[in-house]
VMD Tcl script that draws the C-alpha trace (Angstrom):
set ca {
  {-21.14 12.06 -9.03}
  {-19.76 14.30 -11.83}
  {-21.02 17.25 -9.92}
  {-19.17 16.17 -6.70}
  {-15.70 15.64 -8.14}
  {-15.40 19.35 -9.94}
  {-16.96 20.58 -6.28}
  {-14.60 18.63 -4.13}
  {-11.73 17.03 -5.89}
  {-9.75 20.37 -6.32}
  {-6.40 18.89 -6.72}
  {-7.73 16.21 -9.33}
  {-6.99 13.41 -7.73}
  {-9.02 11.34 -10.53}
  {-6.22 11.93 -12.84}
  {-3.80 9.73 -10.76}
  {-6.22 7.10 -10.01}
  {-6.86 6.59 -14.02}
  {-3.63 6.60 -15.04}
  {-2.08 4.46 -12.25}
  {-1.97 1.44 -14.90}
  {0.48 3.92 -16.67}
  {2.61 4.50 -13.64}
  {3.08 0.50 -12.91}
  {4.45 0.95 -16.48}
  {6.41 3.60 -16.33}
  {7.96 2.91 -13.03}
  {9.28 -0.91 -14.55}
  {10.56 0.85 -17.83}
  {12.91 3.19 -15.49}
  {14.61 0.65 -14.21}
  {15.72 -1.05 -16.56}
  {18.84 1.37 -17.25}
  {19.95 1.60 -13.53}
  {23.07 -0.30 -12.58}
  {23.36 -1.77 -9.41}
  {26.77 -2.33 -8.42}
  {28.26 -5.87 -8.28}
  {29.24 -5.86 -4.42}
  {25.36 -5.43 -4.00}
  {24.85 -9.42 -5.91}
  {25.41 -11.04 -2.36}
  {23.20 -10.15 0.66}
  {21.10 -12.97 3.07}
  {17.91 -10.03 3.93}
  {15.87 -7.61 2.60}
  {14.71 -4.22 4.79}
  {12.57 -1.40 3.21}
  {12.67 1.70 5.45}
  {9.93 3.93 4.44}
  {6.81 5.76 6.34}
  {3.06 6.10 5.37}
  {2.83 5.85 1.68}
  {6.34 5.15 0.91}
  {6.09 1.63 2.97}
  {3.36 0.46 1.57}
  {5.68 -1.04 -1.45}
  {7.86 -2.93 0.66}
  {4.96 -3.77 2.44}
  {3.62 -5.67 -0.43}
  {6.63 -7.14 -1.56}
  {6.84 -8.86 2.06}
  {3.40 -9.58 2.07}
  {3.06 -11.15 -1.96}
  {6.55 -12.47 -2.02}
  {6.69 -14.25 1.74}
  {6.94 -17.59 -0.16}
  {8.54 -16.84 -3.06}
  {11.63 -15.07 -2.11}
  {14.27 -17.42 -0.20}
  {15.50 -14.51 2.23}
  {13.55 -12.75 5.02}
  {12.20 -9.45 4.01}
  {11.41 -6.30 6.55}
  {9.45 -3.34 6.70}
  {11.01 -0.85 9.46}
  {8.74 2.38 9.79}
  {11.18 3.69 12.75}
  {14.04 5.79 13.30}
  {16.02 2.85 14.53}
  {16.71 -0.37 12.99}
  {16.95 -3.95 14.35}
  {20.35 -5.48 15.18}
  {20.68 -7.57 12.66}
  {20.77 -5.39 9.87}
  {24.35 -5.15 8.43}
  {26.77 -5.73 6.02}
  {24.97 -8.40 4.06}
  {21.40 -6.55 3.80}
  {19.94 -5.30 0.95}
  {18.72 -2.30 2.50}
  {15.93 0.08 0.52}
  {15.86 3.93 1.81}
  {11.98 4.77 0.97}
  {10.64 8.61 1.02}
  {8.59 10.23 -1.69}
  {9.69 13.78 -0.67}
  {13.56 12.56 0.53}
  {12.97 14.36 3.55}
  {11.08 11.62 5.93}
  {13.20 12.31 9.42}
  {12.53 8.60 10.42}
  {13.73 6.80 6.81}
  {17.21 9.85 6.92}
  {17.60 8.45 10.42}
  {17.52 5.01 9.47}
  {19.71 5.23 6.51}
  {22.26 7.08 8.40}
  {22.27 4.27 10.75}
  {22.20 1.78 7.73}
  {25.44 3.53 6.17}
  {27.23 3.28 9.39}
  {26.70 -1.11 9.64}
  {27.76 -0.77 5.52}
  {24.24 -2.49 4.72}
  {23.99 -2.03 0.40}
  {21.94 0.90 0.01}
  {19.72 1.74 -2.38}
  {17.56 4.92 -2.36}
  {14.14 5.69 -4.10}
  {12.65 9.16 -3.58}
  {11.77 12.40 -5.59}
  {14.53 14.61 -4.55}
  {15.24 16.05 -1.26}
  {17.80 15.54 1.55}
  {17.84 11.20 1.03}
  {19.27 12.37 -2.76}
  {21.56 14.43 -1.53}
  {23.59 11.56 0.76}
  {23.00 8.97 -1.56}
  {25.08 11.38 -4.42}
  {27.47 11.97 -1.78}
  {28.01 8.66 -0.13}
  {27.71 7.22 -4.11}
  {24.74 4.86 -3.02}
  {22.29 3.73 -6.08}
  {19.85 6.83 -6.43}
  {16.76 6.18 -8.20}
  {14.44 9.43 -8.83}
  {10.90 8.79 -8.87}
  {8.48 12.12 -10.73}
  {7.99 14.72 -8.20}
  {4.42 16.33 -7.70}
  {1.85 13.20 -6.52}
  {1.10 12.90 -3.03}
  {3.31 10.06 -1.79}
  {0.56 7.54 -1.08}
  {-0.46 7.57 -4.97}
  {3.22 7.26 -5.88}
  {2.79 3.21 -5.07}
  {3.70 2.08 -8.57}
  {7.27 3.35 -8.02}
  {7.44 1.94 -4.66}
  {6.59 -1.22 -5.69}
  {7.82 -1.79 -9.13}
  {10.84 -0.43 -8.43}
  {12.13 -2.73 -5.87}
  {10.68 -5.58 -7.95}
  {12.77 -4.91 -10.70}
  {15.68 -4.42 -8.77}
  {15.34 -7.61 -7.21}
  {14.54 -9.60 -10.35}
  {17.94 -7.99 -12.04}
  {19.77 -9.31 -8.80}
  {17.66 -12.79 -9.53}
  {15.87 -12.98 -6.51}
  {12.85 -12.92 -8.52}
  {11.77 -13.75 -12.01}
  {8.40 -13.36 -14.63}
  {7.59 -9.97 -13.35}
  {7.59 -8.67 -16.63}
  {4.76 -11.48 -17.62}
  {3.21 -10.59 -14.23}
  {3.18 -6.98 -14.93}
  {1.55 -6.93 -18.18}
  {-1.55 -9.38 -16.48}
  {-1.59 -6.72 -14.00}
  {-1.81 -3.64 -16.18}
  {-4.32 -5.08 -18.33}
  {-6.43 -5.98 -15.59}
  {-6.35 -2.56 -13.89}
  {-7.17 -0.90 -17.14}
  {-10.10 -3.00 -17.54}
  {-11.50 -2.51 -13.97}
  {-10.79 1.01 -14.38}
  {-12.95 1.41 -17.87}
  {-15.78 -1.22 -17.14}
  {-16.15 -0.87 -13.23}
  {-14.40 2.13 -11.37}
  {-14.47 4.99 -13.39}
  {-16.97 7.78 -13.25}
  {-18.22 7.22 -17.07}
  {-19.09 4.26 -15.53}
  {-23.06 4.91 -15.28}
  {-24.28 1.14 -14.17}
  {-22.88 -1.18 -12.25}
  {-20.28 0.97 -11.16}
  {-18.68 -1.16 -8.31}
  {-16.56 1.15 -6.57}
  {-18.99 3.91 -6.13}
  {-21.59 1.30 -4.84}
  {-19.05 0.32 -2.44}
  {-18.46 3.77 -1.30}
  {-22.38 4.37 -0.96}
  {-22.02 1.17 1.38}
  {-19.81 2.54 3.57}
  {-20.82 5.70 4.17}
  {-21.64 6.79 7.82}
  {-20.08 3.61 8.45}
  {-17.14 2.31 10.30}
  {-15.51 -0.37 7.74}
  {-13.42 -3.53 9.64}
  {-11.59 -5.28 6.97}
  {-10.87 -8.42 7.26}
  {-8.89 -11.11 4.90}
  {-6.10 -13.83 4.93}
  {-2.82 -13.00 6.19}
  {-1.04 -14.58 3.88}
  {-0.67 -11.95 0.51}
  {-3.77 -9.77 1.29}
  {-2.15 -8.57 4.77}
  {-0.64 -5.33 3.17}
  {-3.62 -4.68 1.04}
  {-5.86 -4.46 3.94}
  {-3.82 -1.54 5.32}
  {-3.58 -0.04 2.15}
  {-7.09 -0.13 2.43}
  {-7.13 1.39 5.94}
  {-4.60 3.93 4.82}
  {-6.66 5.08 1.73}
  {-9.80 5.35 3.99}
  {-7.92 7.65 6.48}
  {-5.99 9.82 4.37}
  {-8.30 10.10 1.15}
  {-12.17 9.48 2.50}
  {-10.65 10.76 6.37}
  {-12.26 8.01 7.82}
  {-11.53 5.78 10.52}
  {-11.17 1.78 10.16}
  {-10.03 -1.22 11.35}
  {-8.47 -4.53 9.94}
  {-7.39 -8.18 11.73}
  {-6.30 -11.40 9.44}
  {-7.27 -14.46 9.49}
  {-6.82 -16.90 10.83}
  {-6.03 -15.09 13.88}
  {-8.82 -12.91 14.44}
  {-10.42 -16.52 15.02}
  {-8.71 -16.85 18.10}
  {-9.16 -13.16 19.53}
  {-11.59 -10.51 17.71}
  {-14.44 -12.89 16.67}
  {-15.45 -12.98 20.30}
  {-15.54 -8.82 20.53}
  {-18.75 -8.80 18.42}
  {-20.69 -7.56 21.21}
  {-19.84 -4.75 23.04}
  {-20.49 -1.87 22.61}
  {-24.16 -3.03 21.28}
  {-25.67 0.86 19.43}
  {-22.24 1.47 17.99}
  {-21.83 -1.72 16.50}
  {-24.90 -1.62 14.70}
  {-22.95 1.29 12.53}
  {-19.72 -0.93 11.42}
  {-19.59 -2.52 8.33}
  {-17.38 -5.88 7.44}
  {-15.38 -5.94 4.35}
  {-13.72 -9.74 3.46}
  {-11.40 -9.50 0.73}
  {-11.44 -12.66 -0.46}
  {-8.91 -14.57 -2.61}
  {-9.65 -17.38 -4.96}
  {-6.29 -19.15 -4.62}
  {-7.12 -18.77 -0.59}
  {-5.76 -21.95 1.56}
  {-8.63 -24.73 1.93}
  {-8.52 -24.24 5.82}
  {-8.68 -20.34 5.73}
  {-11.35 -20.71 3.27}
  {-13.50 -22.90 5.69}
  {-12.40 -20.50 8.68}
  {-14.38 -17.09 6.40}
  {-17.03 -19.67 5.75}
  {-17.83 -20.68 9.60}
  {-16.50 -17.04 10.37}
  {-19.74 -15.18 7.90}
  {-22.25 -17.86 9.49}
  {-21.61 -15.81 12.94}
  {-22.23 -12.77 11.74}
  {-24.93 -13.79 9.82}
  {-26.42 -15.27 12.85}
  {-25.77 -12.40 14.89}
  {-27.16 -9.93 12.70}
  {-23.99 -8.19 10.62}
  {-23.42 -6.79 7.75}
  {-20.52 -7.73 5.65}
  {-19.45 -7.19 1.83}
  {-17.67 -10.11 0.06}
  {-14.76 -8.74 -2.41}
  {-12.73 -10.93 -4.70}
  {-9.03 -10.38 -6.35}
  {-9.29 -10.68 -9.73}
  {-6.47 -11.81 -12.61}
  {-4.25 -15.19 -12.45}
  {-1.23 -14.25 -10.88}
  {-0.71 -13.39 -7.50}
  {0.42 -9.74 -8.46}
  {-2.35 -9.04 -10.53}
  {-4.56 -10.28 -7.93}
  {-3.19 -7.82 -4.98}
  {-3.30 -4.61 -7.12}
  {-6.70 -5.38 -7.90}
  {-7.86 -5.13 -4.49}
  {-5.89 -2.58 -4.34}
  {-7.21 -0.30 -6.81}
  {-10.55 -1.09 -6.21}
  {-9.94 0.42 -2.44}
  {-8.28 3.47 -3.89}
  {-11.31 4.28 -5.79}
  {-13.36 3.12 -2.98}
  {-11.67 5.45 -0.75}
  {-12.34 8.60 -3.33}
  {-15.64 8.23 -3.61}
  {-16.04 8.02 -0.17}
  {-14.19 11.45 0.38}
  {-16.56 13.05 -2.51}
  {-19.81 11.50 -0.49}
  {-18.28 12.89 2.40}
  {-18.17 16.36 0.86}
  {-14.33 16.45 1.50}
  {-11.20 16.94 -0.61}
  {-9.19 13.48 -1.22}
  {-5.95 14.96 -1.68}
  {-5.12 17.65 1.70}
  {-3.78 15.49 4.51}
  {-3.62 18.34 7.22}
  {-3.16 16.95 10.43}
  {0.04 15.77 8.76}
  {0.95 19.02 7.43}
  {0.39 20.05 11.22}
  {2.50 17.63 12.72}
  {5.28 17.53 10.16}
  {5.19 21.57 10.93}
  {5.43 21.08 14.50}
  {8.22 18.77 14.40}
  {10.42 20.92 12.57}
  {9.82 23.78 14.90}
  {10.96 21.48 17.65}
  {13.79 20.68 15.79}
  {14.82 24.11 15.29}
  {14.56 25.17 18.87}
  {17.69 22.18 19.43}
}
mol new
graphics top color blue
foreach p $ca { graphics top sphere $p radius 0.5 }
foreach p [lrange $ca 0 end-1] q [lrange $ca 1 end] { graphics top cylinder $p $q radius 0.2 }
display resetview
């Protein structure tokens, strides 16, 4: 293993995985001196603009907080935004690099229905309008590739929202959660980790493999796609994910066809141990089919008490996952260059308007 990471891992990508814990920290403690503005107390929704890695915060907000929080909360990875965004929305303008076309276009469009801004980025062109139109600015460190920046984007808002009391405990919440992480990180994910090191075992699983991931909808939603994310941009493989319970109704039948390429796809459940009783008995019935039809499938459980600990255990465990996986696939985690490519592209087309 040891040999593959100073081969591969060129940008040291390990270095950001181990001191995520840190950055969970770090990324609460910053907020703490930023004043939001009184006008911004009253609002009846919640929209996160962002794309790729700087959604994925607001996606787990949503997805952890969809009973908690007594106001609808959005994720808009567009240009455009919905109708009903307005004066009384708490809006969040998401970019690591401040220069995400989609997220300026949106918060444009936010400005001009006088939704309460609030912008988290690095720097960039998003920095520059929120100085000028005097909208909150909140600078996250420059130099991480956005999608291992997810400690800002999701601490961030969280704090925000539990100094507007929307929410409250995070700070008890967030000290399970670091703990946890650190402890996964020194007793099963890290590369000193000679037995029973669980992430690399997973990522032995899965290679040559084409991973579905499956779990509830309720809380785990956004940590699936973090896990298809991860898997695509780190490991560069392809994946798919469904909930339940409404791949019960739909994808449980697809099973079948085609037969030879099947026989490559692995099933990950990411299980919960707070799940509801009749999503529990749905996985149940739902790993006696594949059992009886011959698949494979990997059970993996949250760990911690609260809900947030829970997520960001998954989650880390499918960000280390995803980095073996790129090392066993003699790749480099950290270049994304079909992104580059496009992002490239894009701005060459813009430049010939």
């Amino acid at each position: 293993m040891l040999k593959l990471i100073k081969r591969f891992d060129s940008l040291n990508m390990l270095t950001l995985l181990k001191n995520f814990p840190n950055q969970c920290k770090d990324s609460f403690l910053q907020v703490k001196e930023i004043e939001i503005p009184s006008t911004y107390c009253q609002f009846k929704q919640i929209v996160f603009s962002g794309m790729g890695g700087s959604a994925m915060g607001g996606e787990i907000i949503r997805s952890g907080y969809l009973y908690k929080i007594n106001l609808p909360i959005f994720v808009i990875r567009n240009y455009m935004l919905p109708d009903f965004v307005n004066g009384e929305t708490l809006f969040f303008a998401c970019s690591y690099s401040g220069n995400t076309e989609e997220t300026i276009a949106s918060y444009q469009e936010a400005k001009q229905r006088k939704a309460k801004i609030i912008v988290i980025s690095s720097g960039g062109i998003l920095r520059e309008l929120a100085e000028k139109d005097k909208f909150p600015f909140i600078e996250i460190p420059s130099g991480y590739p956005p999608r291992q920046a997810l400690g800002y984007f999701v601490f961030t808002p969280l704090n925000i929202l539990e100094k507007m009391k929307v929410i409250s405990d995070l700070e008890r919440e967030l000290q399970e959660t670091i703990l946890v992480l650190e402890k996964l990180r020194d007793d099963n994910f890290s590369p000193e980790v000679k037995k029973k090191n669980v992430a690399w075992e997973l990522a032995l699983l899965l290679r040559n493999k084409f991973p579905v991931i499956y779990a509830q909808v309720d809380y785990l939603d956004a940590v699936c796609m973090r896990w298809r994310a991860q898997l695509a941009e780190n490991s560069k493989v392809l994946s798919s994910l469904h909930f339940f319970p409404e791949m019960n109704h739909n994808e449980i039948v697809g099973w079948r066809f085609p037969e030879k390429t099947l026989k490559r796809f692995i099933i990950l459940l990411l299980r919960d141990n707070q799940e509801q009783e009749r999503i529990r008995r749905r996985i149940e019935i739902t790993k006696e089919i594949f059992c009886r039809n011959g698949f494979k499938f990997k059970e993996i459980y949250a760990e911690g008490n609260s809900l947030l600990t829970r997520i960001f255990s998954l989650i880390y465990l499918g960000d280390y996952v995803s980095y073996y996986l790129a090392l066993l696939n003699r790749v480099d985690p950290t270049p994304v260059e079909p992104i580059v490519y496009l992002k490239n592209r894009l701005s060459e087309s813009k430049a010939e308007i």
